[in-house]
ZAMARGU-4260 file (C-alpha; in steps of 0.2 Angstrom, whole numbers, plus 5000, padded with zeros to 4 digits):
<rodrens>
0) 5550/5519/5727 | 5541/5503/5730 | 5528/5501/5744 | 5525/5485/5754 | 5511/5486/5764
5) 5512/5471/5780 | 5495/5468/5788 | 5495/5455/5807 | 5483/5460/5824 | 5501/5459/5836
10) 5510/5475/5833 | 5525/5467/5839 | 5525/5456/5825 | 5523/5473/5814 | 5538/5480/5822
15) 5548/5463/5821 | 5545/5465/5803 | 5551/5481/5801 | 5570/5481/5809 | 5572/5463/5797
20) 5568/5474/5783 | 5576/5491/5788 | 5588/5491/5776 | 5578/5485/5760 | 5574/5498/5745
25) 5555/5498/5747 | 5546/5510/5758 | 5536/5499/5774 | 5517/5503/5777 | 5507/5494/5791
30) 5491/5490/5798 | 5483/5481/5811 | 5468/5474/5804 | 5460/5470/5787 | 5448/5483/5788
35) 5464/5496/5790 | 5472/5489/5780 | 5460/5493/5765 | 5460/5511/5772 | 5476/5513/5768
40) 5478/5504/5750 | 5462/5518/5747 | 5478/5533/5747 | 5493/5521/5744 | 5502/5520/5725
45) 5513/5509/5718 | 5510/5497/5731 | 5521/5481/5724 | 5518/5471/5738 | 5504/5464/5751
50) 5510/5453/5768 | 5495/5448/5779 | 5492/5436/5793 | 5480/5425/5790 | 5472/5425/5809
55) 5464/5441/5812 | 5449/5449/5821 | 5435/5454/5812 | 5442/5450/5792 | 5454/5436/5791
60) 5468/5435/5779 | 5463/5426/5765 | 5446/5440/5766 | 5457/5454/5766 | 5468/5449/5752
65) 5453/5445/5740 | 5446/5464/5745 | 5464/5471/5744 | 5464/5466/5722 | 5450/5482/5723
70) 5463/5495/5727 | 5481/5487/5720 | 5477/5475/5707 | 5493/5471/5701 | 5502/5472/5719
75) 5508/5453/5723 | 5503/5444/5738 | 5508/5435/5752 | 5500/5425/5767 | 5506/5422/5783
80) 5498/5405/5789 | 5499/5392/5805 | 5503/5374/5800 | 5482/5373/5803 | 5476/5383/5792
85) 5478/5373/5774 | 5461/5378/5770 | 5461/5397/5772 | 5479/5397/5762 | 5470/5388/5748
90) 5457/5403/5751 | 5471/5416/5749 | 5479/5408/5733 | 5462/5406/5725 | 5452/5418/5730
95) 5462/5430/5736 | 5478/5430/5723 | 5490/5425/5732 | 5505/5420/5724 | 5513/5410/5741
100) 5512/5407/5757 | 5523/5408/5773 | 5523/5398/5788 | 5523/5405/5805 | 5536/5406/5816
105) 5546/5413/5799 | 5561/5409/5794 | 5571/5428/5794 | 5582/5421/5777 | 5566/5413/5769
110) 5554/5429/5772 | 5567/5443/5764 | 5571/5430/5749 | 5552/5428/5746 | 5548/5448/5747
115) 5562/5453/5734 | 5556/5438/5723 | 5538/5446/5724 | 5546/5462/5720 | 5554/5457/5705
120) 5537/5449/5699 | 5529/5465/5701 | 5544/5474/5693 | 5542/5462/5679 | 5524/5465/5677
125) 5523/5485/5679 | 5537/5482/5664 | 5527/5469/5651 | 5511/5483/5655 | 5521/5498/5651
130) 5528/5489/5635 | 5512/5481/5631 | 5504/5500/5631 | 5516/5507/5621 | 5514/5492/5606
135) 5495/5497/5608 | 5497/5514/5608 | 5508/5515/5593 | 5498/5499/5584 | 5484/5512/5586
140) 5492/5526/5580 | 5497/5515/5563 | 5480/5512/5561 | 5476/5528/5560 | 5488/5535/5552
145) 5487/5522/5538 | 5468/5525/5537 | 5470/5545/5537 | 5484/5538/5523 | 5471/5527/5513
150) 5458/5543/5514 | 5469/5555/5507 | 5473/5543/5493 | 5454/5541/5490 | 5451/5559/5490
155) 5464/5564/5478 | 5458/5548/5468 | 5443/5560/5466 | 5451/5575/5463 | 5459/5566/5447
160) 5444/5560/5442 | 5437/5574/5440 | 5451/5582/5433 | 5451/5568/5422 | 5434/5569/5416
165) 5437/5589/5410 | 5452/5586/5399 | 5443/5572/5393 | 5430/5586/5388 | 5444/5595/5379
170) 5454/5579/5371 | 5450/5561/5370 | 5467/5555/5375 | 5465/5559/5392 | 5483/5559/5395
175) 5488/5547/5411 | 5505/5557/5413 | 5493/5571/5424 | 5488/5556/5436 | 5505/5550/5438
180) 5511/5569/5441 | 5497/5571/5454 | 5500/5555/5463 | 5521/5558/5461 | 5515/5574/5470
185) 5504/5566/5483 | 5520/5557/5486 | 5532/5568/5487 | 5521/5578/5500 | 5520/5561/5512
190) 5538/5560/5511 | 5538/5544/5525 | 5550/5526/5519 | 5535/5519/5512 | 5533/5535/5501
195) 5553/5536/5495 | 5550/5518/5489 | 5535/5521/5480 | 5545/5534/5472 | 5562/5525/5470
200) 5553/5511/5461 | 5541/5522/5449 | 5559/5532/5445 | 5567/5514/5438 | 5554/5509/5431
205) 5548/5526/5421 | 5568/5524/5414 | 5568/5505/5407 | 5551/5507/5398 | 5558/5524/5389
210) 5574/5517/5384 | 5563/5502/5378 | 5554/5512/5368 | 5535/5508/5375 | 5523/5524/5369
215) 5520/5540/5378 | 5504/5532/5385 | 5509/5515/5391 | 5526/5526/5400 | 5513/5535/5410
220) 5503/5520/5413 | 5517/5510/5420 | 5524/5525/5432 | 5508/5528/5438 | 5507/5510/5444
225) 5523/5510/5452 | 5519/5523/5463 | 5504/5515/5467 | 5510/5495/5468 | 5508/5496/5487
230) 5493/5506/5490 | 5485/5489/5496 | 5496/5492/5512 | 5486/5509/5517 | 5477/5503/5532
235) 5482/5488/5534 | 5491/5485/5552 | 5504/5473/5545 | 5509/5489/5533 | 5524/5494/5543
240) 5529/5476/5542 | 5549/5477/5539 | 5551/5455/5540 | 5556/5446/5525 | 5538/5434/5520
245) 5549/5419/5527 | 5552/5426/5541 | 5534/5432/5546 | 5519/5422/5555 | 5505/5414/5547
250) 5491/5427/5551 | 5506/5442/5544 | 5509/5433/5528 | 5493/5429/5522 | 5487/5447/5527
255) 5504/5455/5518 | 5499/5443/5502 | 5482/5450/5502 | 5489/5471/5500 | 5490/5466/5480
260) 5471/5462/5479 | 5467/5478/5492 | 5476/5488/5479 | 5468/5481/5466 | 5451/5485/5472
265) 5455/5501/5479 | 5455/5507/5462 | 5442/5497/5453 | 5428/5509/5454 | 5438/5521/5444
270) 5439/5521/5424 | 5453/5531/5423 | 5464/5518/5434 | 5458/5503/5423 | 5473/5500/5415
275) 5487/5500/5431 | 5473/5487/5440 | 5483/5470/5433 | 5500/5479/5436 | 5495/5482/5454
280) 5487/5464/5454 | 5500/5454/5448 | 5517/5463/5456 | 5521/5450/5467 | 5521/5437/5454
285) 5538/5427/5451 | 5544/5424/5435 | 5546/5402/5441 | 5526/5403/5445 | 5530/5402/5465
290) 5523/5421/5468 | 5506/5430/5472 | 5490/5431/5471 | 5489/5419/5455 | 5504/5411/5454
295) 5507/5417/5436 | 5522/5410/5427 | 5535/5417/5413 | 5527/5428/5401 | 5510/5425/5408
300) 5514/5441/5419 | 5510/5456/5413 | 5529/5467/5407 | 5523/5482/5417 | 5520/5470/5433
305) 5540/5460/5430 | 5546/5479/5427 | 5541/5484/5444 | 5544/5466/5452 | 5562/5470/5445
310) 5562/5488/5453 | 5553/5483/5470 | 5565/5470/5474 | 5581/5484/5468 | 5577/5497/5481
315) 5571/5485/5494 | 5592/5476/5491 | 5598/5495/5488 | 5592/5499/5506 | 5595/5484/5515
320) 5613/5488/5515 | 5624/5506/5521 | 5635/5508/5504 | 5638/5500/5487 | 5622/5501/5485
325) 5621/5499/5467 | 5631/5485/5464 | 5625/5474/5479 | 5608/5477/5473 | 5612/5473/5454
330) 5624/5458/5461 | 5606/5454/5470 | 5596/5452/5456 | 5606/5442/5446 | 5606/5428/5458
335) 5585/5428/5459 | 5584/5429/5439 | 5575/5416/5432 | 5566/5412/5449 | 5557/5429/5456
340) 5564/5441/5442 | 5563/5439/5422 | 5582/5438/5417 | 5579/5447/5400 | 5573/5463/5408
345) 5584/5464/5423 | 5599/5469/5412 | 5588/5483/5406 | 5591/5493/5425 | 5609/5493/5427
350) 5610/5511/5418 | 5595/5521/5428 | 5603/5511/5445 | 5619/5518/5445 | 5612/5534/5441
355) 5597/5534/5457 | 5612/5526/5468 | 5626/5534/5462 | 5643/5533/5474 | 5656/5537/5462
360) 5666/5519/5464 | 5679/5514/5449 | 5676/5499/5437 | 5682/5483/5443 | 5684/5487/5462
365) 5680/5475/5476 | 5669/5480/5491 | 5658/5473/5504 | 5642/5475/5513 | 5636/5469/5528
370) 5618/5459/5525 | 5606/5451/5534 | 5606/5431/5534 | 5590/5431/5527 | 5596/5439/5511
375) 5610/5427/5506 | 5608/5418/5492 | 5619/5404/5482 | 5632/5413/5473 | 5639/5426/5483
380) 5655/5426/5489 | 5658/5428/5510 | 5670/5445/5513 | 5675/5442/5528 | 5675/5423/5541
385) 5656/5421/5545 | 5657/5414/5565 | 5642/5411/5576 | 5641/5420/5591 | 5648/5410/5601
390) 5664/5413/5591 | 5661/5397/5580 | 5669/5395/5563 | 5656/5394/5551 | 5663/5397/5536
395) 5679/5405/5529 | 5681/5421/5517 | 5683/5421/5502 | 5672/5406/5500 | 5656/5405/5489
400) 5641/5400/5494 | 5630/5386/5490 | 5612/5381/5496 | 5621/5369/5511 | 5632/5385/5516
405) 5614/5398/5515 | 5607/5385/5526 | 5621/5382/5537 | 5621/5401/5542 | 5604/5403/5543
410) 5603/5389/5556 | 5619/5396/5567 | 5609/5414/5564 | 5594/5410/5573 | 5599/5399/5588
415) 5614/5406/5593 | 5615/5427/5585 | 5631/5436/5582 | 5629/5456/5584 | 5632/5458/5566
420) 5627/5452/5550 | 5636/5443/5536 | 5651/5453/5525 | 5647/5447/5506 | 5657/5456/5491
425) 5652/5463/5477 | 5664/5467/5462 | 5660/5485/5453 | 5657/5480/5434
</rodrens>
């Protein structure tokens, strides 16, 4: 329970402020003078609230209260005050933090109102601390964990290379399939979501450049850099990020665009790891020139890097939504080819999706998913009526959405939030 601690000279004033507040959730402490009053804050917790008199023997109010921020910091403050003394209120409130003052003789009404409304401030603020030490506490403990991350990552880069180095003694190949093994099993042993999509997407991409017929070597190459497209992130505070880009702040994005160029040079000092460099480098680059870091256009890209640009933005769709998975990712990339994706390759994963997201639906049967409104896109068709939260009509199922209708949403989404997201279909093929 909440303490308030009231300071004043006249014990009857003390006792006076007692019975007004006998029946108030906070437990009462009193003293007679500043310099017992600061003897008590020495052995009093959670003290939420200090009252004094302004005109006392010996230490005066405005004194006390400045002395009082020693022992209870965070504890709001109140001064008593005669109609005379504008200069020691203005002490109390800038010297002695206190957030008001009260005139005496009272009024009963005005007194209680102020104490619950200090109360509440120091409810509030004991709140924002607690919160604000958990964000730092867990932004801490990401750090560390990401750094730890980023170690191990380094040390098994040695490992390999080394490993690396005796095959080479033994064959001339050195085959890039045992770093792709090791690192698949460096993986596997994390086992966090950053982990399973490192996997997922070196999984889909492995399968398209088989079935297109790339050598042994250049297979290994490319699974090898799909685990390893995000690598950049290890260490990076902003790794746990889940925002869309648009959605993030200035100082967020920039530091998500640079996790490309970390993983880049992560891996530079290491021969072996030459070849997935570019791959790593350019897998944020869209197919219309408007991605990252260099803004590379068409062909320009390297295939590996469209491959996993394809993959990444598959399992990111794939796990944005509770079922049909498959289709409502496929469905996804079909509306962003030609713009982030390469539409001669995207047709290339439909096979290797169904299998990783399998969920046993029949062709030609309509479902739908529940996205956010950030996702939308032109094209899709609207499952159920789309309403703000305030229960207006945005838009009616059935209908299919054009740029005017993405925005529309988007706009009603942010000011005024229903508690779900939107219902769009999507059509086994």
């Amino acid at each position: 329970m909440r303490t308030v601690l009231f300071v004043d000279d006249e014990e009857n004033i003390l006792r006076a402020l007692q019975r007004l507040l006998m029946d108030e959730d906070f437990t009462i402490e009193i003293a007679t003078s500043g310099e017992a009053g600061l003897e008590k804050l020495r052995t009093l917790e959670d003290v939420g609230l200090i009252v004094s008199d302004q005109r006392m023997p010996g230490m005066n109010g405005a004194e006390f209260l400045g002395r009082s921020q020693v022992f209870a910091p965070f504890a709001q403050r109140i001064l008593l005050t005669g109609y005379s003394d504008i200069n020691a209120t203005i002490d109390a409130i800038n010297k002695g933090g206190a957030g008001r003052y009260i005139s005496k003789p009272w009024d009963d009404e005005e007194l209680v109102k102020a104490i619950r409304e200090a109360l509440e401030l120091y409810e509030q603020g004991t709140e924002k601390r607690r919160l604000n030490e958990i964000i730092n506490r867990q932004k801490q403990e990401l750090e560390e964990w990401n750094e730890n991350l980023k170690k191990r990552l380094l040390q098994s880069t040695a490992t390999i290379r080394e490993q690396s180095q005796a095959i080479k003694s033994l064959d001339e190949r050195a085959p890039a399939a045992i770093l792709s093994r090791t690192f698949d099993n460096f993986f596997e042993v994390m086992g966090d979501r950053n982990a399973v999509h490192a996997r997922t997407v070196s999984i889909l991409v492995t399968d398209v450049a088989r079935k297109m017929g790339l050598g042994g070597e250049a297979v290994a190459t490319l699974k090898l850099a799909a685990l390893l497209h995000d690598a950049g992130k290890f260490g990076s505070p902003n790794a746990g990020l889940s925002k869309r880009l648009e959605e993030m702040s200035e100082s967020e994005a920039r530091e998500y665009r640079q996790h490309s160029l970390r993983g880049e040079e992560m891996f530079q000092q290491v021969e072996e790891l030459s070849a997935i460099l570019p791959l790593i480098r350019h897998h944020h680059e869209a197919f219309d020139g408007s991605g990252f870091p260099d803004g590379l256009q068409g062909d320009a890209i390297p295939l590996g890097a469209r491959l996993i640009t394809i993959a990444d933005f598959i399992e990111k769709s794939a796990r944005s939504v509770e079922q049909s998975r498959a289709d409502y990712a496929l469905m996804n990339t079909r509306y962003h080819a030609g713009t982030l994706l390469d539409p001669q390759l995207i047709t290339k994963f439909q096979g290797i999706v169904r299998i990783v997201y399998f969920e046993g639906r029949k062709a030609g049967s309509v479902a739908e998913v529940e996205v956010g409104h950030m996702d939308l896109v032109p094209g899709m068709t609207i499952a159920r009526d789309v309403e703000s939260g305030s229960g207006v009509l945005l838009m009616q199922r059935g209908s299919v959405l054009d740029p005017a209708g993405v925005a529309l949403i988007r706009s009603q989404y942010r000011k005024n939030p229903p508690t779900h997201g939107v219902f769009v279909q999507v059509v086994e093929d």
